[in-house]
Structure formats: C-alpha cells, structure tokens
ChimeraX commands (.cxc) that place a marker at each C-alpha (Angstrom):
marker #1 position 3.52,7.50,-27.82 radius 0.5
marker #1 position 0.07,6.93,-28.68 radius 0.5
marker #1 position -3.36,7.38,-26.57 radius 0.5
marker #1 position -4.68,4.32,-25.82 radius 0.5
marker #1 position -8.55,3.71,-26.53 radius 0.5
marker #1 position -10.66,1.44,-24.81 radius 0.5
marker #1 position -14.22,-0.15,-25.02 radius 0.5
marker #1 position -16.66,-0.08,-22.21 radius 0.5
marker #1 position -19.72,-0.25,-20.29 radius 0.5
marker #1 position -20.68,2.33,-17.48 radius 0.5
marker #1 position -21.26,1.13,-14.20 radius 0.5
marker #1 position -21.57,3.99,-11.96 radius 0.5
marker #1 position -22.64,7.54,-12.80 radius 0.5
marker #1 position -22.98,8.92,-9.20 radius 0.5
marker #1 position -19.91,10.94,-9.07 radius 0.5
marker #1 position -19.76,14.34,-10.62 radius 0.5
marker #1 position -18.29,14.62,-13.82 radius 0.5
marker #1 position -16.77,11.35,-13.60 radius 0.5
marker #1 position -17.52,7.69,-14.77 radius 0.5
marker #1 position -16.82,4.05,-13.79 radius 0.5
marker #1 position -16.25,1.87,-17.00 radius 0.5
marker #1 position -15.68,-1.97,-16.73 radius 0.5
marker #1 position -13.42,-2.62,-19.87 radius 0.5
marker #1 position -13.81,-6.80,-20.34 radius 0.5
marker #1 position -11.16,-8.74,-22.57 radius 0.5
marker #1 position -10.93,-12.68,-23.42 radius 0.5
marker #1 position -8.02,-14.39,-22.88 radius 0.5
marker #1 position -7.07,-17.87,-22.97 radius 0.5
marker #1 position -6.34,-20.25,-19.78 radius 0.5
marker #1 position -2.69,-20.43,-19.90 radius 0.5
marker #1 position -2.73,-24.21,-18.59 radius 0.5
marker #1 position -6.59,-25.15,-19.96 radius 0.5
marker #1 position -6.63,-23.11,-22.96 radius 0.5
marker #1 position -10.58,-22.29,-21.96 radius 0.5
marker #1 position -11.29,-18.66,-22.79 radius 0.5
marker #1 position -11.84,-16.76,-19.84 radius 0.5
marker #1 position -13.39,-12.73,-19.24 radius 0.5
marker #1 position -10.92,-10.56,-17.45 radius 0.5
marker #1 position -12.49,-7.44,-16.02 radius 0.5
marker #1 position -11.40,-4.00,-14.86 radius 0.5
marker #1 position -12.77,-0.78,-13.75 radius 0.5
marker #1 position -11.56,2.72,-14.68 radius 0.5
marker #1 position -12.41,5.55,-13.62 radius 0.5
marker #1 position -13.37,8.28,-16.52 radius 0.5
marker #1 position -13.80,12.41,-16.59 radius 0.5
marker #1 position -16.87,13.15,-18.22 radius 0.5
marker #1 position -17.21,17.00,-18.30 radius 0.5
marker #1 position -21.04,17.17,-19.11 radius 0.5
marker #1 position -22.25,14.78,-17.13 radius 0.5
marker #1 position -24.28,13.14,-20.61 radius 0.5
marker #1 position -23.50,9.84,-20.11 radius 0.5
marker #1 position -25.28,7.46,-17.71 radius 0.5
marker #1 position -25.34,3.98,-16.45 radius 0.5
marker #1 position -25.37,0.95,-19.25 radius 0.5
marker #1 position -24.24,3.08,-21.90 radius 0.5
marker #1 position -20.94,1.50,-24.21 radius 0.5
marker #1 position -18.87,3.81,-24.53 radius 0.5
marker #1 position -14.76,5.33,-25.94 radius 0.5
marker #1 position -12.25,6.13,-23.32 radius 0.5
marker #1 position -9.10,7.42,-24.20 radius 0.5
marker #1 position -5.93,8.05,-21.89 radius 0.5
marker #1 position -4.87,11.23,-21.14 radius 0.5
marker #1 position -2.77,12.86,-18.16 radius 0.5
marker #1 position -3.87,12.24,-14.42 radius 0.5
marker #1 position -7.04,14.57,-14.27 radius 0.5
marker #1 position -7.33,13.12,-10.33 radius 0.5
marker #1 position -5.97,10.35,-7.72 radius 0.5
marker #1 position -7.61,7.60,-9.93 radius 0.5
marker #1 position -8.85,9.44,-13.27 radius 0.5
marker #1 position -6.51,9.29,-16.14 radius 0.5
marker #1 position -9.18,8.74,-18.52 radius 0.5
marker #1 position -11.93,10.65,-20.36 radius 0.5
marker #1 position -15.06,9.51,-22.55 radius 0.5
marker #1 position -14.45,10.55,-26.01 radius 0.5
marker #1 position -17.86,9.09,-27.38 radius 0.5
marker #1 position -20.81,7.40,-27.07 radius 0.5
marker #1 position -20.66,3.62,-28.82 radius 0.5
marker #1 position -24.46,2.60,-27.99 radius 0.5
marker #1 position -27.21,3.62,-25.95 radius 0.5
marker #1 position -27.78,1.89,-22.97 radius 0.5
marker #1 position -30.57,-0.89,-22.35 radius 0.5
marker #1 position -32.04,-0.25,-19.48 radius 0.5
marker #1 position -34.97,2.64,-21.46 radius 0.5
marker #1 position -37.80,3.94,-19.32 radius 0.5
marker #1 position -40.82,2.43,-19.77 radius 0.5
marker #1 position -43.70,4.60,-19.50 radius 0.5
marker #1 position -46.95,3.00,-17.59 radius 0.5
marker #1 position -50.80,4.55,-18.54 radius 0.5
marker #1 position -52.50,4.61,-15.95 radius 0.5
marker link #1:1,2 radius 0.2
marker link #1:2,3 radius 0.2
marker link #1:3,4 radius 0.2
marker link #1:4,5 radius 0.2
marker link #1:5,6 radius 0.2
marker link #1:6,7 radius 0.2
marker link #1:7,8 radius 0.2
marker link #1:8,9 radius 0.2
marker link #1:9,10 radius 0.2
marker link #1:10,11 radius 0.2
marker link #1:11,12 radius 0.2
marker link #1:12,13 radius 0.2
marker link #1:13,14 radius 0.2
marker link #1:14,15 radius 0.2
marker link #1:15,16 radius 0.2
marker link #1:16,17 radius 0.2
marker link #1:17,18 radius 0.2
marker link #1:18,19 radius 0.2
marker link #1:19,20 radius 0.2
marker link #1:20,21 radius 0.2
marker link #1:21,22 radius 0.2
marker link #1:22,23 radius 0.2
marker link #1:23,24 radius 0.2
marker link #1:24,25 radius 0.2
marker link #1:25,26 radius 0.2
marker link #1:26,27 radius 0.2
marker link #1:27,28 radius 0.2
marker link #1:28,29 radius 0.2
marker link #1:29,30 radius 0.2
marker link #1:30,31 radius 0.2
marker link #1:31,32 radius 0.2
marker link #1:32,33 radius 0.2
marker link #1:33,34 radius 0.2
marker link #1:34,35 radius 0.2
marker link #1:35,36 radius 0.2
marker link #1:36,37 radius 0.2
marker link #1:37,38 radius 0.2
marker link #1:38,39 radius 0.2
marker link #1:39,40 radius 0.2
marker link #1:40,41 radius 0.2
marker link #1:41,42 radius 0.2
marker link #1:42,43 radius 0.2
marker link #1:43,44 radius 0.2
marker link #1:44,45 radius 0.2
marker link #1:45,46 radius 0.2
marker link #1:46,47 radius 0.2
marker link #1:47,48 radius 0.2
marker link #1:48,49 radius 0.2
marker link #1:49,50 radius 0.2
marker link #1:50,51 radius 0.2
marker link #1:51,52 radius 0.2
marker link #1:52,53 radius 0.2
marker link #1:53,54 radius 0.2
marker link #1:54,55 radius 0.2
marker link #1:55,56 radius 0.2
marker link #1:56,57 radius 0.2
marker link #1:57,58 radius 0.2
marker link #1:58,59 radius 0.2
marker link #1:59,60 radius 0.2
marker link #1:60,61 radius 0.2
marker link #1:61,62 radius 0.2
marker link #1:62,63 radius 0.2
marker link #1:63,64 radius 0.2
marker link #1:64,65 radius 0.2
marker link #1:65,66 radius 0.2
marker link #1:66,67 radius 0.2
marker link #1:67,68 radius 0.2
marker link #1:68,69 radius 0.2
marker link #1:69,70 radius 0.2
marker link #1:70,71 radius 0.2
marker link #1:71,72 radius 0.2
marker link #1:72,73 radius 0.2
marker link #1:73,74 radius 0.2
marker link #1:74,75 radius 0.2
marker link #1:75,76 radius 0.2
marker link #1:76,77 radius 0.2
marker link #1:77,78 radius 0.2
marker link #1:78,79 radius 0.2
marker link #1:79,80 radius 0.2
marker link #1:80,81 radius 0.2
marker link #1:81,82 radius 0.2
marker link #1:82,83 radius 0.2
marker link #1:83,84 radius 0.2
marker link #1:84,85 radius 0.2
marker link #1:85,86 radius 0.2
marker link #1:86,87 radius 0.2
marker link #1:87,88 radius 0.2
marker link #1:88,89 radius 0.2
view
C-alpha cells in the first residue's frame, strides 16, 4: 500500500524534533452544496529541527515514530511569510 502525502502549513515548532501541520481540504455542504474548509492537525518528526512556523510543507506517512507522530516532513514546499524585518536604528 502506498505512503500517503499531504500538504501543509506549520503551526507549532516548539517541540523537539517534531512539527504540528494543519492539512486544510474543501469539500462541499452535503445538504447546501456551499464549499466549506475542513481542518486537521498532525503531528510530524522533523529530525533537524529546519523547519519553523508558517512554512508549507510535504508530509508523508510512515510507521508510529510516537503516541501521536506517524508522520515525517519530507520537504519544504515554500518559505514561510512571516520574514524578519530588520529596523536601523
């Protein structure tokens, strides 16, 4: 069976060597037929510690690392937005 691969943002970087990506998807309102964000939060193993908050990034499933990890970040997608500004002073 396959690995499955998701899409996310980071949310949380304060654990060691682990992640908290918020994976959204649309899906249509089964009585309305609006389309609606769905949310949900996994928890991913990030060996290096290289990725921080706002970042998009590649999980992919792999066996249960912890109690809630059973994803890693394969790769970076895009750079977060939230860049240091530098002030001169």
């Amino acid at each position: 069976m396959p690995k499955r691969i998701l899409i996310g943002t980071i949310v949380s970087d304060k654990t060691d060597k682990t992640v908290v990506v918020k994976v959204e998807r649309k899906v249509k309102h089964p009585l309305y037929g609006k389309i609606i964000r769905r949310s949900k939060k996994y928890h991913a193993h990030d060996e290096t510690n290289s990725f921080k908050a706002g970042e998009t990034v590649r999980i992919e499933e792999t066996a249960p690392i912890s109690k809630l990890k059973t994803w890693k970040v394969v790769d970076r997608v895009q750079a977060g937005k939230a860049a240091a500004i530098e002030a001169d002073v």
